[in-house]
C-alpha positions in Angstrom: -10.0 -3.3 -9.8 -12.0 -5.6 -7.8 -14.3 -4.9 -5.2 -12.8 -4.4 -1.5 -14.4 -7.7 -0.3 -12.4 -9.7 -3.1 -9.1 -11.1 -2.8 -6.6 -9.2 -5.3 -3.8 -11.4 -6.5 -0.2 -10.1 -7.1 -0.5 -10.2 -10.7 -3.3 -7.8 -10.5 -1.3 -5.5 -8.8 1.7 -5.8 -10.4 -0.5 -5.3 -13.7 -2.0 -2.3 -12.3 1.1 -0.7 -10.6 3.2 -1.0 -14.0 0.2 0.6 -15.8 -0.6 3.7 -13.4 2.9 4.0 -11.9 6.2 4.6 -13.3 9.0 2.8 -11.9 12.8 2.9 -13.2 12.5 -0.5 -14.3 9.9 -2.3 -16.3 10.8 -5.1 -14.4 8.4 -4.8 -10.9 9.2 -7.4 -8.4 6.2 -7.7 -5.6 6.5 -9.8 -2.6 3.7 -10.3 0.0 4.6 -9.8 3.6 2.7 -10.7 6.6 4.4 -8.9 9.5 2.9 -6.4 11.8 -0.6 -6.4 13.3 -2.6 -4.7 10.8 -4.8 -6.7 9.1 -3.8 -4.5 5.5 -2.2 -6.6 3.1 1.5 -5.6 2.7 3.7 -5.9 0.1 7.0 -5.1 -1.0 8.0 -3.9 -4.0 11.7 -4.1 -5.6 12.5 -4.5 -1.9 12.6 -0.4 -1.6 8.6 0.4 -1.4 6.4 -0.9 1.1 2.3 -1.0 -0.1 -0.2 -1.0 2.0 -3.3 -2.3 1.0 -7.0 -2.0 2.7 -10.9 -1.7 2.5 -12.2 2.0 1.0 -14.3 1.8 4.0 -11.5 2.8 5.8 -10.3 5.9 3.8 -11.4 8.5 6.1 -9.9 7.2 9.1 -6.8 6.3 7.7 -6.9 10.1 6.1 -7.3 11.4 9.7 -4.7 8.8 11.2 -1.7 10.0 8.8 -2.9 13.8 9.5 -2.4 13.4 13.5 1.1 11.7 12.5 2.0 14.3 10.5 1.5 17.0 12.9 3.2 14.9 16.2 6.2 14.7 13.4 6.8 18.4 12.9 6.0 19.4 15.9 9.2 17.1 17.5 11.9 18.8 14.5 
């Protein structure tokens, strides 16, 4: 894959998504989506999985975003 900084094209990810992930069909549709205020790029794919897409800078914090979710979620059930 490219470096963070680069722009990554929808054939590169539809390449690499058939290649690392398997999906019922071999047919992957990917549609970019700019809605929301994150500056991640956003895609949907087959119009059931929503990808999320940004710097490996961020990993960490992102890591510790979706654990302080996680925990408000189980605590409300």
């Amino acid at each position: 894959m490219k470096s963070s900084k680069e722009s990554i094209s929808l054939e590169d990810i539809q390449r690499f998504l058939q290649k690392e992930i398997s999906f019922e069909s071999d047919s992957l549709s990917i549609k970019q989506i700019h809605k929301g205020f994150s500056k991640d790029q956003k895609y949907i794919m087959d119009d059931r999985y929503l990808l999320r897409m940004f710097s490996s800078d961020e990993v960490v914090q992102r890591q510790q975003e979706v654990d302080r979710h996680s925990h408000t979620v189980s605590a409300v059930f």
